[in-house]
C-alpha positions as CSV (number, residue, x, y, z in Angstrom):
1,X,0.0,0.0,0.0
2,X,1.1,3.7,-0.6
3,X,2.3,5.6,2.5
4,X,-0.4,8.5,3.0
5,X,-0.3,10.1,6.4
6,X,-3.3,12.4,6.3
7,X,-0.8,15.7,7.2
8,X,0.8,15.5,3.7
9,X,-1.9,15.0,1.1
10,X,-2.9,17.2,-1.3
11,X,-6.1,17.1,-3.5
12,X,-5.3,16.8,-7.6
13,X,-7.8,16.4,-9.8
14,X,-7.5,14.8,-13.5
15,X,-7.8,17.3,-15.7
16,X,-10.4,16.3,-18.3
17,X,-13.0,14.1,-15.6
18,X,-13.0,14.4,-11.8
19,X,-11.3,11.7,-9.5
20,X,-9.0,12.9,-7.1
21,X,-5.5,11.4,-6.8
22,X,-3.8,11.3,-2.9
23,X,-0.1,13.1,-4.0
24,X,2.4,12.9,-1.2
25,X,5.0,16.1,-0.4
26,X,7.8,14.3,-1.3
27,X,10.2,17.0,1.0
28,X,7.8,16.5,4.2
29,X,8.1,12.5,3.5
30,X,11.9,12.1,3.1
31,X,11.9,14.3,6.3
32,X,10.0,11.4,8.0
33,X,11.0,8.8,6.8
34,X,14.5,6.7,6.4
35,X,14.9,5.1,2.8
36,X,16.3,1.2,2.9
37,X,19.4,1.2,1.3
38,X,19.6,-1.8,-0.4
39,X,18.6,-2.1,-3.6
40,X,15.6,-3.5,-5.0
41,X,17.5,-4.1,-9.0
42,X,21.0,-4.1,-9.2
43,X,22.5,-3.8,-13.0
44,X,26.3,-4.7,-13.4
45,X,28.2,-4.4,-16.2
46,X,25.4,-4.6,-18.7
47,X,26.7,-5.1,-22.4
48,X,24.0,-5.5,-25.6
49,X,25.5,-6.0,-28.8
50,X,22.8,-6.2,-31.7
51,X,23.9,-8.1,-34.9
52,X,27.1,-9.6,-36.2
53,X,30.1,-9.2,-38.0
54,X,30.1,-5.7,-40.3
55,X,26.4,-5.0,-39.2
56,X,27.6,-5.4,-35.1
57,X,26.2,-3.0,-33.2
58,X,27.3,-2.4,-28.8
59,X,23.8,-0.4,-27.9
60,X,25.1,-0.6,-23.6
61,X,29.0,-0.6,-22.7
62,X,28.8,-1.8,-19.2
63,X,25.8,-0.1,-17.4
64,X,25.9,-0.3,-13.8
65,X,22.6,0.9,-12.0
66,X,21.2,0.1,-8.9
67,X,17.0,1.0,-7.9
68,X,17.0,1.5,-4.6
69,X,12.7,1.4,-2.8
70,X,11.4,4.5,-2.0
71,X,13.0,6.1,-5.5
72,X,11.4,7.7,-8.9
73,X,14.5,7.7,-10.9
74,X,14.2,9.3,-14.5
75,X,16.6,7.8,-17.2
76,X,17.1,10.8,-19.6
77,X,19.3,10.5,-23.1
78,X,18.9,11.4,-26.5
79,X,17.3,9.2,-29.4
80,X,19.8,6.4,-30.2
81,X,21.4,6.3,-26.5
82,X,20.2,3.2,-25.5
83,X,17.4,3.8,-23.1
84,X,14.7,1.9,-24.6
85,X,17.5,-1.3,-24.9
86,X,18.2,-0.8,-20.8
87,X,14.7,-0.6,-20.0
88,X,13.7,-3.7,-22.4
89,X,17.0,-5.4,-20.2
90,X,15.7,-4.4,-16.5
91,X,12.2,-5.1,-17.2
92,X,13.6,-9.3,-18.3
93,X,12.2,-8.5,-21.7
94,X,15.4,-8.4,-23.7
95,X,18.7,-10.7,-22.1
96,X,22.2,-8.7,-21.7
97,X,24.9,-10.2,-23.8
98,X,27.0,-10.0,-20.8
99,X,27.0,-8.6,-17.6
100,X,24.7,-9.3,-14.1
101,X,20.9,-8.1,-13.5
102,X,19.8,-8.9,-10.1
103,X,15.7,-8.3,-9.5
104,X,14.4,-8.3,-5.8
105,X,17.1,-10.4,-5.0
106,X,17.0,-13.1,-7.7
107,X,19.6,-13.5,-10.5
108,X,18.4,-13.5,-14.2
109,X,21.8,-15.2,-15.0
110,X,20.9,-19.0,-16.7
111,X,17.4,-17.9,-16.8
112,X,15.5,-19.1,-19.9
113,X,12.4,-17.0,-21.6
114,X,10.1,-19.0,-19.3
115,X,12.5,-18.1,-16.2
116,X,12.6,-14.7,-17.6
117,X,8.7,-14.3,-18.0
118,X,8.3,-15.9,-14.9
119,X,10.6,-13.3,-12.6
120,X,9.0,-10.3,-14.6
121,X,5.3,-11.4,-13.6
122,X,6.0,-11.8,-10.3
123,X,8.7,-8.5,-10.0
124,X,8.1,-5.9,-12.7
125,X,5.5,-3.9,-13.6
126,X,5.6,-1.6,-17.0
127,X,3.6,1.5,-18.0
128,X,3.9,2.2,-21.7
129,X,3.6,5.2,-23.2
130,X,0.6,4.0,-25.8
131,X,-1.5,2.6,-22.6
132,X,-1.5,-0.4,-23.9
133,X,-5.2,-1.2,-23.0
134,X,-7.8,-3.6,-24.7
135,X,-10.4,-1.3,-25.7
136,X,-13.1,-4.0,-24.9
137,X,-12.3,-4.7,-21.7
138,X,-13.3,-2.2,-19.0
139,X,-10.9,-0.9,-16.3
140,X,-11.5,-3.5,-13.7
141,X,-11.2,-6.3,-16.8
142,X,-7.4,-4.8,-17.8
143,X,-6.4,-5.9,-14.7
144,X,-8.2,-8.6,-14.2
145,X,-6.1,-10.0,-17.3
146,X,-3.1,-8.9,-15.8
147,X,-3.7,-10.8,-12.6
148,X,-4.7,-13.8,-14.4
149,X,-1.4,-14.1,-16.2
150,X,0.5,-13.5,-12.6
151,X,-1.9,-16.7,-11.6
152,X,-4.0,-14.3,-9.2
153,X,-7.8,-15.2,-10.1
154,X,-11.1,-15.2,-8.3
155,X,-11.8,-13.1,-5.2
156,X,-8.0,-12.3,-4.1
157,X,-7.8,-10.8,-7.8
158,X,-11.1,-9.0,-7.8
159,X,-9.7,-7.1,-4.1
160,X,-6.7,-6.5,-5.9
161,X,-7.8,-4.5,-8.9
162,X,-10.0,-2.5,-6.3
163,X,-7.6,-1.6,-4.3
164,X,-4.8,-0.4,-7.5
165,X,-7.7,1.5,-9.1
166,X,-8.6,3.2,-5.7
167,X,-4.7,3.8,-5.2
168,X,-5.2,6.0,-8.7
169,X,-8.3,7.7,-8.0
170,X,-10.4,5.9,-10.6
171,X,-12.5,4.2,-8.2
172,X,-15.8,5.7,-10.2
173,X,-14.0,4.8,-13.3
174,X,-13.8,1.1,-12.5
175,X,-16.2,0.3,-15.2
176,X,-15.5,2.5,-17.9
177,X,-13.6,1.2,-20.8
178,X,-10.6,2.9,-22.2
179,X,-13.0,4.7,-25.1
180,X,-14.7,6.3,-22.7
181,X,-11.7,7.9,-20.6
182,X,-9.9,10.6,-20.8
183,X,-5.3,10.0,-21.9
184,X,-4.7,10.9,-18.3
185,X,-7.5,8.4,-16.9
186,X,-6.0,5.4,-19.1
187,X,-2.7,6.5,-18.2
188,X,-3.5,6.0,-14.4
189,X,-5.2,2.9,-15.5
190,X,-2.3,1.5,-16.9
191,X,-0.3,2.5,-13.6
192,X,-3.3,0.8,-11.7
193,X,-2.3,-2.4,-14.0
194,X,1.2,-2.0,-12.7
195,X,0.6,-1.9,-9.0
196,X,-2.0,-4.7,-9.4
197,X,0.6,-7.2,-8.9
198,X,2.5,-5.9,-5.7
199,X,5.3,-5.4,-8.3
200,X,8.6,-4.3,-6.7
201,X,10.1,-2.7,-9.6
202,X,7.9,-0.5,-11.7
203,X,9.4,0.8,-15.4
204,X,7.5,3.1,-17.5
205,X,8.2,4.1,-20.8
206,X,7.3,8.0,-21.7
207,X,4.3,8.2,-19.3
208,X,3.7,11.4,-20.6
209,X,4.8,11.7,-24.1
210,X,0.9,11.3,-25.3
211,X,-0.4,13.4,-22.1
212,X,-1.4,17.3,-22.5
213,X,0.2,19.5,-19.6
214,X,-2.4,19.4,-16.6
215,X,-2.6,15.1,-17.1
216,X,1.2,15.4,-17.7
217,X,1.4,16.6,-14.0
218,X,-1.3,14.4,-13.2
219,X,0.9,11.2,-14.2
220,X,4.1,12.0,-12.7
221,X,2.6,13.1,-9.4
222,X,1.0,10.0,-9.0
223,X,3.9,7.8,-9.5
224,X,6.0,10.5,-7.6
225,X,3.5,8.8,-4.9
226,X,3.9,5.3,-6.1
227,X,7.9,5.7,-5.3
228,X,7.2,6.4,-2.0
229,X,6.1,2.9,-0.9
230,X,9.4,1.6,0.7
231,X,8.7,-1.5,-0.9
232,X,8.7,-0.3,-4.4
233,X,11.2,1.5,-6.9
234,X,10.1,3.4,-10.2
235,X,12.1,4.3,-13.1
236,X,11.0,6.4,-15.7
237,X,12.5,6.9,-19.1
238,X,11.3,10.7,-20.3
239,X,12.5,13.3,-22.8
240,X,9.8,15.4,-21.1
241,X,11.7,17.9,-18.6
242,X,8.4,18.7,-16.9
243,X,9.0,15.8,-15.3
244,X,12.0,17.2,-13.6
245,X,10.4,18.2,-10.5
246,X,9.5,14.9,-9.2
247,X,12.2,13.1,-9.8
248,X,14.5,11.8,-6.6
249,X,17.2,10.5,-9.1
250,X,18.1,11.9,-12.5
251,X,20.3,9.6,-15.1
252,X,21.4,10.6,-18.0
253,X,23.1,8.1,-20.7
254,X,24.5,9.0,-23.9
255,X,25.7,6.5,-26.9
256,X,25.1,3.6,-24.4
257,X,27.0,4.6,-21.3
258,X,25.8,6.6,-18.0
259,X,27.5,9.8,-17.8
260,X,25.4,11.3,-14.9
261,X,23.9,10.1,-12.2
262,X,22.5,12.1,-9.3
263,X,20.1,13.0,-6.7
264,X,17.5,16.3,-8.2
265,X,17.2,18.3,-5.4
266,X,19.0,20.9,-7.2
267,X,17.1,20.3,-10.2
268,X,13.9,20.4,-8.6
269,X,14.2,23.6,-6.9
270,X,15.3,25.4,-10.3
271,X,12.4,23.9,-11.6
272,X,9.5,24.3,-9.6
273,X,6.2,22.3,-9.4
């Protein structure tokens, strides 16, 4: 469950339907609260080569990263840098030609695509920046079918899905399907879909990249929120620099390497909420 003592919540309201989202001050919280330090994915000398021979391509040259509970990180780089390839590697999806990926304790090393697929249900949770909803399926179904393939059914995944859309604010949305909603109420849908699973690692792709300004803020401040379950770490990949202000963690790669890696505090207050 999300951590929301009633002295630091703040009403936020979607910006095309009503709904109101619980956001977390994220400088009152870290005042109150000590952050585990051991990490929840730990990333050591990741290498991808794509291709072979003449047409060999190294997209990652030894990323080490660790995601740490209780952290929205942002991965930031230009087109071409390799983010999309890291994320694809930290969410199990894609295999490292070399190096070690650790998530919530368990090594992917000697893992098959069923091990893979396996670890990622359990551990990993993804928010894409195209929703990725069935448009036939209401809100409550989407994650229904998410549960389902994590081998949660029946009552246990029926409370589930209740309780991730009412961590979202879509309660009253719970039977509307994705036609109906707003990109800000799908978006928070698809976050829903991530937390339905009690995944410790949530990865989203662009979350706002098809999101106006006012859901934009929306978005982020919610899974600024997420983040601050100690139980959880989020990592965002985003050329949106709105999104500065609620990051905890800024990376920056560039022509598959990390060549900055720090806490935003400095970032944030230049640039505001």
């Amino acid at each position: 469950m999300l951590l929301t003592p009633e002295d630091t919540v703040e009403p936020h309201q979607d910006a095309t339907h009503g709904g109101s989202i619980r956001v977390l001050q994220r400088d009152d919280w870290r005042a109150t609260t000590t952050r585990p330090s051991k990490p929840i994915l730990r990333a050591r000398g990741i290498v991808k080569v794509l291709g072979t021979g003449a047409n060999e391509l190294q997209v990652l040259k030894g990323i080490d990263l660790d995601l740490r509970p209780g952290e929205l990180t942002l991965l930031m780089g230009p087109s071409g840098s390799g983010k999309t390839t890291l994320l694809s590697i930290l969410g199990c999806i894609l295999t490292p030609t070399s190096g070690d990926l650790e998530v919530a304790g368990q090594s992917t090393k000697g893992l098959g695509p069923e091990g893979l697929a396996d670890l990622r249900r359990k551990h990993v949770g993804f928010v894409f920046q195209s929703y990725n909803l069935f448009p036939t399926l209401t809100a409550t179904q989407n994650l229904l079918l998410a549960l389902d393939l994590r081998g949660i059914k029946g009552q246990m995944a029926s409370e589930y899905a209740a309780r991730a859309l009412a961590e979202v604010g879509l309660t009253h949305r719970a039977n509307a399907y994705p036609g109906q909603m707003s990109g800000g109420e799908k978006q928070r849908v698809a976050i829903a879909r991530a937390l339905s699973g009690s995944s410790s690692v949530i990865l989203a792709d662009e979350p706002t990249a098809a999101l106006d300004g006012e859901n934009g803020k929306a978005v982020m401040a919610l899974l600024s929120e997420v983040a601050q379950d100690p139980s959880r770490a989020v990592l965002a990949v985003t050329h949106d620099h709105r999104t500065l202000a609620y990051a905890d963690r800024i990376i920056r790669i560039e022509d598959g390497r990390i060549v900055d890696d720090k806490a935003s505090e400095g970032i944030r207050a230049g640039a505001g909420r």
